[in-house]
Backbone bond lengths (Angstrom), bond angles and torsions (degrees), N, CA, C in turn:
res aa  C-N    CA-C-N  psi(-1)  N-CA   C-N-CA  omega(-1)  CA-C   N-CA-C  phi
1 X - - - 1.450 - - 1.536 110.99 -
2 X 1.586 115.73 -21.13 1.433 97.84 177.91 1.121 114.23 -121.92
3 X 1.300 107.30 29.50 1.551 112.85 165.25 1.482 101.23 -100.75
4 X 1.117 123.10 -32.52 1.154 113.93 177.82 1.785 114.08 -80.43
5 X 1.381 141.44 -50.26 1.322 115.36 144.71 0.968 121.98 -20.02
6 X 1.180 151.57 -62.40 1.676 158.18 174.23 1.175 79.29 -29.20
7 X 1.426 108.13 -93.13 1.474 99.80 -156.10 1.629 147.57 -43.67
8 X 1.789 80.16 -13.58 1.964 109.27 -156.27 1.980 74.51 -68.94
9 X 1.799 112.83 -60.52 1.358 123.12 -149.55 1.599 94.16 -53.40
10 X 1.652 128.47 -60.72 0.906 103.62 152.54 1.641 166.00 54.93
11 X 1.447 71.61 -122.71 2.003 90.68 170.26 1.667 102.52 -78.35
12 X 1.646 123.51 -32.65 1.480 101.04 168.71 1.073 118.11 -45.62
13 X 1.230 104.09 -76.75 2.105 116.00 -167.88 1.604 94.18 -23.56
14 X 1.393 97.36 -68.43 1.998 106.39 -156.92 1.710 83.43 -42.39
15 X 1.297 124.51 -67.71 1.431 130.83 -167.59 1.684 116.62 -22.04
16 X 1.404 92.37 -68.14 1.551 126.03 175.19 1.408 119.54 -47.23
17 X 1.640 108.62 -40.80 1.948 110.49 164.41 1.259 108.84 -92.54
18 X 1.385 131.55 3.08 1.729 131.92 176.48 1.851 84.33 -85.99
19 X 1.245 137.57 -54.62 1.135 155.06 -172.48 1.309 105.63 -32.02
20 X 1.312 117.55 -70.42 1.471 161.12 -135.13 1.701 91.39 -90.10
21 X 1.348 105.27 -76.99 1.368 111.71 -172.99 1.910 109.59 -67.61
22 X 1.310 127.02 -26.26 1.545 119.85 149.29 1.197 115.45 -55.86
23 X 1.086 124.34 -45.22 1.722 118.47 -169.59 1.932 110.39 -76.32
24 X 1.046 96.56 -32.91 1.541 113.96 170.57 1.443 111.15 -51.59
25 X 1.422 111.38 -57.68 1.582 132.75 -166.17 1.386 90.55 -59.11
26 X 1.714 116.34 -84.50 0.942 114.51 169.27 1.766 135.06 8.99
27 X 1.748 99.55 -71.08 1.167 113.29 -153.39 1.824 97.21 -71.41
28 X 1.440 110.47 -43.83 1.396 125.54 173.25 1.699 112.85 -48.02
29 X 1.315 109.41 -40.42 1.070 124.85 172.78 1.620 147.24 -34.98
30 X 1.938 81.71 -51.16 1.608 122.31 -178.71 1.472 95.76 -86.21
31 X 1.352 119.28 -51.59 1.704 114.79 -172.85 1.604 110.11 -56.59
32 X 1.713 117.99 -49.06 1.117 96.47 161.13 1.328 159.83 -62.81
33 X 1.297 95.38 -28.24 1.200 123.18 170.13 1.807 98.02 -52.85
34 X 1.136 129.57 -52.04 1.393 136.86 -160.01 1.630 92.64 -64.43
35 X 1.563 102.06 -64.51 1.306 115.65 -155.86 2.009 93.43 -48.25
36 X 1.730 121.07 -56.80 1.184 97.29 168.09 1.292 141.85 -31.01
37 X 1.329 127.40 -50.38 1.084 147.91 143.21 1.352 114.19 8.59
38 X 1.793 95.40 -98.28 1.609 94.75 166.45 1.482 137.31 -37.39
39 X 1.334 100.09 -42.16 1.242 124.28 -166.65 1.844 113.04 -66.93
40 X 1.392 103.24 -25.99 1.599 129.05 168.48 1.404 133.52 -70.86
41 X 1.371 104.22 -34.65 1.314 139.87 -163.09 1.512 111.33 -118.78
42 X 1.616 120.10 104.31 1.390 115.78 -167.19 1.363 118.80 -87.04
43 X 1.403 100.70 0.15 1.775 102.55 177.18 1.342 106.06 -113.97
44 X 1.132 129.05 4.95 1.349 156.40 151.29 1.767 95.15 -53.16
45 X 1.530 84.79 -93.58 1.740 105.52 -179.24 1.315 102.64 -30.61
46 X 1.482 138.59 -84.57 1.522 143.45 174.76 1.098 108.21 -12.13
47 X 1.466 114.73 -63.58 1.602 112.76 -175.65 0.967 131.35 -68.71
48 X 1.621 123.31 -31.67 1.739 115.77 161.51 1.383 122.26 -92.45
49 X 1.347 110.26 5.32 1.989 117.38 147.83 1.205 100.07 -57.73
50 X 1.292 117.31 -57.00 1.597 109.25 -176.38 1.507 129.88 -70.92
51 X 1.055 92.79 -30.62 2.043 97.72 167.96 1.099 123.18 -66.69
52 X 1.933 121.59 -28.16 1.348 137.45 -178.34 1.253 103.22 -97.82
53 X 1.799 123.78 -24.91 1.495 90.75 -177.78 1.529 115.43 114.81
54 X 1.294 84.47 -29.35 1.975 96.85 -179.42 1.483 97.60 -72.42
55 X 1.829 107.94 135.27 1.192 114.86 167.10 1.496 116.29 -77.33
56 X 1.147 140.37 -33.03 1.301 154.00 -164.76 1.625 111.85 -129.78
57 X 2.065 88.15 91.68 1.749 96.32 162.70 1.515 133.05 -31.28
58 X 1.061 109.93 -17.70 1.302 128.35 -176.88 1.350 102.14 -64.41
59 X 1.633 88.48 -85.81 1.392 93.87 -175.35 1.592 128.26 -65.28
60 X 1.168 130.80 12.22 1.415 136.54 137.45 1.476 107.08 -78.41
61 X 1.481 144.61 -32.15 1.352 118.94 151.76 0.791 121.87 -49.75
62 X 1.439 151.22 -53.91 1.145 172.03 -152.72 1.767 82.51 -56.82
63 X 1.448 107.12 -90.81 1.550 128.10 -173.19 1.500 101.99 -34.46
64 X 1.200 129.80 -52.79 1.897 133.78 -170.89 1.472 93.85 -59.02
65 X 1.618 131.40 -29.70 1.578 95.76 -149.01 1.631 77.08 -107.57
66 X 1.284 143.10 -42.70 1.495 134.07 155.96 1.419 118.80 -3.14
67 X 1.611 98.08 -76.87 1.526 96.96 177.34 1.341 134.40 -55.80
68 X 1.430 107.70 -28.39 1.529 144.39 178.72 1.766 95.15 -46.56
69 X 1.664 92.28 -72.29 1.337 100.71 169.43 1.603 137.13 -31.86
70 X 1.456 108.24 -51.63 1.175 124.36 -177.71 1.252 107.76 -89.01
71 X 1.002 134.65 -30.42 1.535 123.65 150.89 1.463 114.42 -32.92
72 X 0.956 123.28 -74.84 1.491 131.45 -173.66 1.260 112.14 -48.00
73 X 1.338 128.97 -22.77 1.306 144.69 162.35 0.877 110.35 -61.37
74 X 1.415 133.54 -54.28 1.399 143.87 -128.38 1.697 77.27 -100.40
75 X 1.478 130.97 -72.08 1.473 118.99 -175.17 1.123 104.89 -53.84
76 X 1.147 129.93 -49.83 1.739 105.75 -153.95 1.992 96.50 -58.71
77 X 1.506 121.76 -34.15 1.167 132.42 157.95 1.376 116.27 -12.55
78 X 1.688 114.25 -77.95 1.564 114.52 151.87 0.716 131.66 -53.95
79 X 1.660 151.66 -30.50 0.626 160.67 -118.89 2.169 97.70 -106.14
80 X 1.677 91.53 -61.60 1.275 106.43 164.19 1.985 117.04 -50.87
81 X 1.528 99.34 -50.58 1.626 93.27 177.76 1.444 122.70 -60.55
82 X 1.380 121.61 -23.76 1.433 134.41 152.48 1.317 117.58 -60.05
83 X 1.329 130.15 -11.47 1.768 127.24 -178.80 1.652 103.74 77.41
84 X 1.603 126.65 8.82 1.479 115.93 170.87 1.468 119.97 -75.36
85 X 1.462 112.89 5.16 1.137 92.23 -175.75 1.692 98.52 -147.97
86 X 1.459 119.68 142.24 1.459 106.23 165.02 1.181 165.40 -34.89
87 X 1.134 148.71 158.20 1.592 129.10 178.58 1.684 86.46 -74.08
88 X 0.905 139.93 -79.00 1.513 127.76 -147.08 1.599 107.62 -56.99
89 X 1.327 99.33 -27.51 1.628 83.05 -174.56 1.753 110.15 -85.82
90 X 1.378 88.69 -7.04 1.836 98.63 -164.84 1.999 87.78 -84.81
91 X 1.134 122.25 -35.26 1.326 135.25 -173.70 1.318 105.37 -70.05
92 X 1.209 125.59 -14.19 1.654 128.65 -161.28 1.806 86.60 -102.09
93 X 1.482 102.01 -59.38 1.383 96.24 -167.24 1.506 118.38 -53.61
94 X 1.760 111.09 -49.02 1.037 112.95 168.16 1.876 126.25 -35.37
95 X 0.704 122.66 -57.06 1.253 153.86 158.61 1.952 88.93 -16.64
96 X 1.600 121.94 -81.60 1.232 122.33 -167.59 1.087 103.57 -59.07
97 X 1.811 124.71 -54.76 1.032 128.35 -165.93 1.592 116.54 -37.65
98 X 1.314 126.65 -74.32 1.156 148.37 142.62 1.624 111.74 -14.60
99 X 1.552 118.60 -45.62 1.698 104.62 158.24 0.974 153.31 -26.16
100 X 1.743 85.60 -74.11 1.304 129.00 -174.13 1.785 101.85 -66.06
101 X 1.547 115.88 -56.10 1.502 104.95 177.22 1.329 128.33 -66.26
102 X 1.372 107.41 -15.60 1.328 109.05 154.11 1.364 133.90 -28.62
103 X 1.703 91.07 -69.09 1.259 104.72 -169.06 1.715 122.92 -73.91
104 X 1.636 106.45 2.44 1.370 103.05 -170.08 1.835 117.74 -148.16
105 X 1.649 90.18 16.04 1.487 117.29 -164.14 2.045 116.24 -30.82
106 X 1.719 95.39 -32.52 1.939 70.14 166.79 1.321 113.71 -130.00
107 X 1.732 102.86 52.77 1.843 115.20 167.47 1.460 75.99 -106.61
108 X 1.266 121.69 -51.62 1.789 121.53 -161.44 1.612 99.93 -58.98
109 X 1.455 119.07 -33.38 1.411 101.05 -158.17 1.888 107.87 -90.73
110 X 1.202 105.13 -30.63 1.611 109.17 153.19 1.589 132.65 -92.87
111 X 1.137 119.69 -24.99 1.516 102.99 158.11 1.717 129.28 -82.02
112 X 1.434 92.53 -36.06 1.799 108.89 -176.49 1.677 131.74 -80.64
113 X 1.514 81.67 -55.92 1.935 89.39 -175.43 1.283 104.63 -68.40
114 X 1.383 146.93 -40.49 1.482 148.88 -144.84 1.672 81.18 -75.69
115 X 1.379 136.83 -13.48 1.571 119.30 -158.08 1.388 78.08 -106.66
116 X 1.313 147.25 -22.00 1.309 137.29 -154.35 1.744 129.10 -86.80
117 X 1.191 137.21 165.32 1.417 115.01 -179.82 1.783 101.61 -77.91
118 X 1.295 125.65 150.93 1.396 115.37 159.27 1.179 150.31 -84.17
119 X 1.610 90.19 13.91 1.397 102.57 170.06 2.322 104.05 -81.46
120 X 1.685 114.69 -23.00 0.775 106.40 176.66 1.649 111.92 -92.07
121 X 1.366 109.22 -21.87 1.383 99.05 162.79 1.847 135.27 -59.46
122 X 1.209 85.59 -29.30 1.742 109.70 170.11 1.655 100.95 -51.19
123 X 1.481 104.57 -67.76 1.495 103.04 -166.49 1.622 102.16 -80.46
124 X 0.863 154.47 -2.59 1.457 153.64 102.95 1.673 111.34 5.53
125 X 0.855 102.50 -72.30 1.844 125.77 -176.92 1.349 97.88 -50.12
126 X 1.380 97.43 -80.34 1.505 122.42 168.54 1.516 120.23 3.62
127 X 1.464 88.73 -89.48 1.495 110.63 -169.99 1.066 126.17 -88.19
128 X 1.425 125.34 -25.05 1.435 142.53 -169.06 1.625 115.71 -96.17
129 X 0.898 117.38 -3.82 1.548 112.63 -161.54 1.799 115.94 -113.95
């Protein structure tokens, strides 16, 4: 009987971060999905240049598909701290992640990271620098 509680507690937790990290995905999911959106749509685009302030639609495209980008980073990010995803594949991503900020470290640190969680900005810092 209490090996099997053991086990019941367990399969919650695991349950509970399978949970966690779907609903997460998800949520990352919908923003991009949106951010395409705008990004598709030029009277779309126009109009939240103007709500944000940006003089040049552009360059709020520019910014939507960036973040877009780093989103996808940022989950597969959790994704790995949840155990959904492999070391090699988690090693591959790492790998771009760490590229890419390389190559653009203070567009990333004022246009990008401020949108990001800081637990991934941390390992950002972390690892990349």
């Amino acid at each position: 009987m209490l090996i099997t509680l053991v086990f019941l507690v367990l399969e919650i937790r695991s349950n509970s971060n399978l949970i966690r990290a779907n609903s997460y995905d998800r949520n990352i999911e919908s923003l991009i999905d949106w951010r395409m959106q705008v990004v598709a749509d030029k009277e779309s685009l126009a109009y939240m240049s103007e709500h944000w302030g940006v003089e040049e639609p552009e360059q709020l495209k520019k910014s939507l598909l960036l973040l877009s980008l780093w989103s996808i980073y940022e989950k597969t990010y959790f994704a790995n701290q949840y155990d959904l995803v492999g070391p090699s594949e988690w090693q591959r991503f790492q790998y771009v992640i760490c590229d890419n900020f390389e190559k653009v470290p203070e567009y990333w640190e004022v246009q990008v990271g401020r949108f990001l969680a800081p637990e991934f900005r941390g390992y950002i810092s972390e690892t990349c620098r």
